[in-house]
N, C-alpha and C positions, 0 to 999 in steps of 0.2 A: 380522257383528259380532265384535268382537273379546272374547277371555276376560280379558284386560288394562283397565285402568282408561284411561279416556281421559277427558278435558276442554278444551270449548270453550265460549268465551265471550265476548261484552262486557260489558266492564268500566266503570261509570263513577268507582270507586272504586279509588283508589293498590292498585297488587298485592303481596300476601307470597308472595314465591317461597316461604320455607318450608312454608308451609299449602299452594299450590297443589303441590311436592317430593312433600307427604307425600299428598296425592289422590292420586298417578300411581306411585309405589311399591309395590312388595310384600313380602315376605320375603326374595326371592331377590335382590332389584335389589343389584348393588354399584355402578352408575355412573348418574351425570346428567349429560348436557350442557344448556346453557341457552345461549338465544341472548335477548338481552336487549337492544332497540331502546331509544335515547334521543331527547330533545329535543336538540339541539344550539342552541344560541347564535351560531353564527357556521359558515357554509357557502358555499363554493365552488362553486358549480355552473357547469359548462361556464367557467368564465373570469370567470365572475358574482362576485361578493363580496357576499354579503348578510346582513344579524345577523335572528333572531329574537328574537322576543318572547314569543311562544306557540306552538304549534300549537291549532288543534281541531279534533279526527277523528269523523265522520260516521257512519254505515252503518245500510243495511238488514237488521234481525237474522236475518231467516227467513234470507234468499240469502246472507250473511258467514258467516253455522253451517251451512249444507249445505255450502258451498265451506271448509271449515274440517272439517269430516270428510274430504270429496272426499281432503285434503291428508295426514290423516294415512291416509286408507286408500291410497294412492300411498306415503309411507313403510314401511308393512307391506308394502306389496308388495316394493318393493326391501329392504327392512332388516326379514325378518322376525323375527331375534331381540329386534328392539326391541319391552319390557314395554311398557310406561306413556307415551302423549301426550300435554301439554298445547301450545292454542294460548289462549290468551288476549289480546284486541287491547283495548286502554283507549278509550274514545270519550270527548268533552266538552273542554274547553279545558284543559289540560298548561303544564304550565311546563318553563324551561330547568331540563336537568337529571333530568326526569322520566320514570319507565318509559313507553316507548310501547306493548309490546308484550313477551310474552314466550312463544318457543317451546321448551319442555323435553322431551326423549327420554330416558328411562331403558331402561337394561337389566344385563342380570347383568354384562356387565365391558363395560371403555371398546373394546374393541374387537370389539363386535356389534352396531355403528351405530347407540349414540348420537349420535356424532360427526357423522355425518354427516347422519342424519337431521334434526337441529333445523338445520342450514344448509340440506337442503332445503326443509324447512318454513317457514324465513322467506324463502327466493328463488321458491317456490312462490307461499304466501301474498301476496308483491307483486306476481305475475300473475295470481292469478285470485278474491281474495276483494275485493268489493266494500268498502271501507274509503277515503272522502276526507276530504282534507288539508288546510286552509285553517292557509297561513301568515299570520300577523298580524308587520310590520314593523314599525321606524318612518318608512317610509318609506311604505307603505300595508299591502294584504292582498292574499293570492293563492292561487289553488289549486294546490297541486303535484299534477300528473298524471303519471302513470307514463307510459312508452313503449312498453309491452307490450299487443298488441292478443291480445284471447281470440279461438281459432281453432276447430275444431270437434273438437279434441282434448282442448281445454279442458273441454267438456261431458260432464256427467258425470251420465245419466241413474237411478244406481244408490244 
């Protein structure tokens, strides 16, 4: 367990980065990166052209917060100067425009992997925490599935 502040969570209520800023900070912190997923309106996929309307995101809490620690203890490991974790994923139906997600890394300066850290935590977190996506069109609804299959690397009995 870490001597740093960490936070994971679903959210079904809009997120304040500042309040969730000040959870994950200390004394010492002089840097936060934030990585900060949106709804998009209009997406391109493979050659596709398609508008949204909404998303709404899904998940099982127990296994999305184990695999959401798993995430930031894989962080520590590689970037141990990094203080402070947050991962918080928003569930329930989103509008264009709206935070999906947000993963924040503080630590004492911007080059002791902050930086880095919150882009691992959000390329991380889209392989291996359980979180689904149903797009609502206006042309219909669909579930966007990632491509990344969990292997037995993935598991993380700890």
């Amino acid at each position: 367990m870490s001597v740093y502040p960490e936070v994971y969570r679903l959210a079904p209520e809009p997120l304040d980065l500042d309040a969730l800023v000040a959870e994950i900070t200390v004394p010492e912190t002089g840097a936060v990166c934030v990585f900060s997923g949106m709804v998009r309106g209009e997406t391109n996929r493979e050659g596709y052209q398609s508008s949204t309307q909404r998303l709404e995101y899904e998940a099982y809490e127990p296994m999305a917060v184990a695999k959401m620690q798993q995430v930031a203890r894989e962080i520590r490991e590689r970037w141990p100067l990094v203080q402070g974790i947050a991962i918080v994923q928003r569930v329930g139906a989103l509008e264009v425009g709206q935070n999906t997600i947000l993963i924040v890394c503080a630590s004492a300066h911007r080059d002791q992997g902050c930086f880095e850290g919150a882009r691992y935590g959000i390329d991380r977190l889209k392989e291996i925490v359980p979180v689904w996506k149903k797009d609502i069109r206006p042309d219909g609804v669909g579930w966007i599935e990632g491509h990344y299959q969990p292997n037995a690397a993935d598991r993380d009995d700890g």
